[in-house]
GUBAKE-329840 format. One line per field, with one value per residue (C-alpha): residue number from 1; chain; residue in one letter; x, y, z negated. Coordinates in pm, whole numbers, plus 32768, in hexadecimal, padded with zeros to 4 digits. Layout:
N
nr [NUM	...]
kette [A	...]
rest [a	...]
xx [X	...]
yy [Y	...]
zz [Z	...]
END
This chain:
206
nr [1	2	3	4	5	6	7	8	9	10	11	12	13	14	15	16	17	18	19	20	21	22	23	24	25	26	27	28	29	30	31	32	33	34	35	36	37	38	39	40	41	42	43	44	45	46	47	48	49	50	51	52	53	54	55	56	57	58	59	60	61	62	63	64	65	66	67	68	69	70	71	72	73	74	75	76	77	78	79	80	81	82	83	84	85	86	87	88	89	90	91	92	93	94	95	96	97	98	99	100	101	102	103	104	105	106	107	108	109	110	111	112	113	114	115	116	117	118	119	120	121	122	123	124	125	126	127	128	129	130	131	132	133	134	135	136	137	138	139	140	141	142	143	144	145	146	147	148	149	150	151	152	153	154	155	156	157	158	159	160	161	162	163	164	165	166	167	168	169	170	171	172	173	174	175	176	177	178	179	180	181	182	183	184	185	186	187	188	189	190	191	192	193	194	195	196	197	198	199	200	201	202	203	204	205	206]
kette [A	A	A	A	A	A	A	A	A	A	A	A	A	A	A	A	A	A	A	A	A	A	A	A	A	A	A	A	A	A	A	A	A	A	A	A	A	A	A	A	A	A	A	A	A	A	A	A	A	A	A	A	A	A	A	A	A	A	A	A	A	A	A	A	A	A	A	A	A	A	A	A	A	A	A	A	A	A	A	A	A	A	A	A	A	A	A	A	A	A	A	A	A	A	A	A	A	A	A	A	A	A	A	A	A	A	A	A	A	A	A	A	A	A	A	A	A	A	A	A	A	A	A	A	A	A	A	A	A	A	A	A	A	A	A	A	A	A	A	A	A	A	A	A	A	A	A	A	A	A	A	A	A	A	A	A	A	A	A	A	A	A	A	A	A	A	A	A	A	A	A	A	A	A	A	A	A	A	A	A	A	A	A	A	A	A	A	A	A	A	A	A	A	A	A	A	A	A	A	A	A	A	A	A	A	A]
rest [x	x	x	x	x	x	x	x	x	x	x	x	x	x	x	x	x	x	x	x	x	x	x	x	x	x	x	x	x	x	x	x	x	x	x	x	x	x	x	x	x	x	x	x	x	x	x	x	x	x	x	x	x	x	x	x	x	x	x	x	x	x	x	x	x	x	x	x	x	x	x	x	x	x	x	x	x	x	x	x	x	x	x	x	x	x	x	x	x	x	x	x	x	x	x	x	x	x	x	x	x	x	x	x	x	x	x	x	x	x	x	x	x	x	x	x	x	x	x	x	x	x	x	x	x	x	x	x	x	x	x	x	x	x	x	x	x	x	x	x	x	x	x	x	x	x	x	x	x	x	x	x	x	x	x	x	x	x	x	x	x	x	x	x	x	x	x	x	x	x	x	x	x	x	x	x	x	x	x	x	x	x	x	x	x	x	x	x	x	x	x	x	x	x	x	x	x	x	x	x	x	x	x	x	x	x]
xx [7FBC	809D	7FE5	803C	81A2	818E	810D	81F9	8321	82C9	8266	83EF	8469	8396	84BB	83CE	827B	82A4	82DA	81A4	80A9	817C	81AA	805E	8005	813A	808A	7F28	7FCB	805F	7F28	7E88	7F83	7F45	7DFF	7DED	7ED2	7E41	7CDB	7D58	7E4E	7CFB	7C49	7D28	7D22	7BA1	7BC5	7CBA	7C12	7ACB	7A8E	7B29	7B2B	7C74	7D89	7CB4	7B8D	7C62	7D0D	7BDC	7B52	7C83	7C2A	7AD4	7B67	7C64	7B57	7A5A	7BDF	7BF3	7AA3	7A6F	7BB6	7B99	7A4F	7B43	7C5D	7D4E	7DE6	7DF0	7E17	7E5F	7F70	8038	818D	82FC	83C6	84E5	8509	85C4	84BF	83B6	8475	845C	8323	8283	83B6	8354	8205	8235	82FB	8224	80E6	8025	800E	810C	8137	82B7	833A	82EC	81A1	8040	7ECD	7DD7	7D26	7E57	7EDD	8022	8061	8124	814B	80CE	818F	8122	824C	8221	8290	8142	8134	8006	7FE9	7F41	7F0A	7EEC	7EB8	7FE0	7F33	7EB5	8029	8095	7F88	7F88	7E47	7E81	7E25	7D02	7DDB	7E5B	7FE2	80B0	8194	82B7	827A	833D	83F4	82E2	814E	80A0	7F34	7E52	7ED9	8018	809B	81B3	817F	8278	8223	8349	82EE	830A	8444	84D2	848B	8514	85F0	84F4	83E4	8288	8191	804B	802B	7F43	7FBF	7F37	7F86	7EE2	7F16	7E3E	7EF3	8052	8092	80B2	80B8	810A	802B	810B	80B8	81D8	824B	8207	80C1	7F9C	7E5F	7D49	7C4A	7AF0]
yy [89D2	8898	88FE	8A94	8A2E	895C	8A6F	8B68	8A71	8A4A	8BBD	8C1D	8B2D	8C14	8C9F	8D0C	8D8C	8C4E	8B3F	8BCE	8AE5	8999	8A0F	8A23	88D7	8856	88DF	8870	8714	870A	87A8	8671	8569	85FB	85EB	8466	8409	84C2	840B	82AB	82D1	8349	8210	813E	81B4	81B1	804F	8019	80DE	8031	7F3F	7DE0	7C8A	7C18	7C56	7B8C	7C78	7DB5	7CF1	7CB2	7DC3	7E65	7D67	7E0E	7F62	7F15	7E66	7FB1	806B	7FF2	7FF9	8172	81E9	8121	819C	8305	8235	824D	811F	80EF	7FB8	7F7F	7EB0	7E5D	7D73	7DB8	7E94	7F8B	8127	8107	801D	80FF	8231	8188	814E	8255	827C	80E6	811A	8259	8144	8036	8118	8068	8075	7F83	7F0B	7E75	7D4F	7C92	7D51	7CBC	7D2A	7D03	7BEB	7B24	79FC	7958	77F3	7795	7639	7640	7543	74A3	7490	7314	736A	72F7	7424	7464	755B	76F6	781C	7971	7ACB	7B72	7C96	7BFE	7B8A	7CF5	7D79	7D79	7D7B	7DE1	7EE4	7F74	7FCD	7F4C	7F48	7EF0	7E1D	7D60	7BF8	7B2D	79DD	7903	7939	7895	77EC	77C2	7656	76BB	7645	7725	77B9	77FD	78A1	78B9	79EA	7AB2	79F6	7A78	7BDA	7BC3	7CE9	7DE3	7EB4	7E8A	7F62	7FB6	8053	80E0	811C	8202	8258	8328	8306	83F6	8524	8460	8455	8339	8320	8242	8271	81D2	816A	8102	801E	8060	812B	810A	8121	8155	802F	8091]
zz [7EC7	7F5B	80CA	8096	8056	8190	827F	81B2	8207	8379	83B6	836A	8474	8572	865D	875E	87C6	88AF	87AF	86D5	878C	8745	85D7	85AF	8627	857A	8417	8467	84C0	8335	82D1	835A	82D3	8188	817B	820B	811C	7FF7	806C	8071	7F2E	7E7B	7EF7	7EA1	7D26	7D02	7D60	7C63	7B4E	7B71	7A27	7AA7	79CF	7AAE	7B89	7C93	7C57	7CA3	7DCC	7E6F	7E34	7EE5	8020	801F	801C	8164	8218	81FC	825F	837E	840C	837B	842D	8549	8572	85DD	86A4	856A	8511	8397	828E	8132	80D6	7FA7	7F4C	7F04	7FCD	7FB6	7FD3	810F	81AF	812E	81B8	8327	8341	83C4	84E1	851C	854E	8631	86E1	8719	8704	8615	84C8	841D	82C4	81F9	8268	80FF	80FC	8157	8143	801E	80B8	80FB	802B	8007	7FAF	7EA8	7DAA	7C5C	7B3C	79FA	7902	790B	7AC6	7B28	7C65	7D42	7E61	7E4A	7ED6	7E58	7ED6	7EB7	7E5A	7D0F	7CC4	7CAD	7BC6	7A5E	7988	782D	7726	77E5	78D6	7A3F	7AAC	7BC5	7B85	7C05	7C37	7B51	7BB7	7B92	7AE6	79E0	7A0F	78B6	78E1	7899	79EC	7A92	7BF9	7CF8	7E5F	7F55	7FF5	7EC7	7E57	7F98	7F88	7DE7	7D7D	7E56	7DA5	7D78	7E61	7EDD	8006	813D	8286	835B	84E3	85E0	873B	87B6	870E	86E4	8571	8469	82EA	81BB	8052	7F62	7E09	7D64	7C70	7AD8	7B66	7A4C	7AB0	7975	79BF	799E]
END
């Protein structure tokens, strides 16, 4: 239905018999943004939805998911990652032009892939502190009630010892919304793409 609206909508732009051809290729290119983003946004939530003990379970399984990403669209000359972190619906809105820019695809400035991790300082309430890292990925997912959310990271995490947990890349990027992303770009035929899942998404676990 969304793609008949799309070829409805470009069909009445049509001035001329000599502007058909472009149309055409205009439609088939949204035709095949749709679909690239519809594949990877469904790939994404499978990951999610499969049964996880853990944040960290879902976020590496997430680091899995971009890794196999990259290869499998590579594998056609499309570059193409997952990504997630806190961003903004202006900076989300640019992408796409960005990456048309730079011709690659690009995620957020405060946004990082599944595999990465950010370092951060973890306190006892007596101020004993020690050093850690985290995947950023895990710090915006929420494990609860059978069911998986994305969250905004709060000001600081809590570990089972009851120590708090600060990391100054997310305490940089505060105030922005929570997000998991792909981005997608295609040289070859000149287009690029953003899958966003947003903030307050639920995902049913298992």
């Amino acid at each position: 239905m969304l793609l008949s609206a799309v070829f409805l909508a470009t069909s009445t732009h049509v001035a001329s018999s000599a502007r058909i051809a472009g149309s055409e290729a205009d439609a088939l290119l949204v035709e095949r943004q749709y679909y690239a983003r519809a594949e990877l946004r469904e790939a994404v939530l499978l990951t999610m939805g499969q049964e996880a003990r853990d944040e960290d379970e879902v976020a590496e399984r997430l680091a899995r998911l971009d890794d196999f990403v990259r290869a499998e669209y590579a594998s056609d000359g499309i570059d193409a990652f997952i990504w997630c972190g806190l961003s903004d619906e202006a900076e989300l809105g640019r992408l796409p032009e960005r990456m048309q820019e730079l011709g690659d695809a690009v995620a957020c400035e405060n946004c990082w892939n599944p595999g990465d991790m950010i370092e951060g300082v973890c306190c006892k309430p007596n101020g004993a502190c020690r050093p850690d890292s985290r995947s950023p990925c895990e710090l915006i997912l929420s494990l609860g009630n059978g069911n998986i959310t994305v969250v905004s990271p709060g000001a600081a995490s809590f570990t089972d010892a009851g120590e708090a947990c600060e990391y100054p890349a997310i305490g940089a990027a505060r105030g922005r919304k929570a997000v998991l992303g792909a981005s997608i770009h295609n040289g070859r035929l000149n287009y690029s793409a953003v899958v966003i899942l947003p903030q307050g998404l639920v995902v049913k676990n298992g």
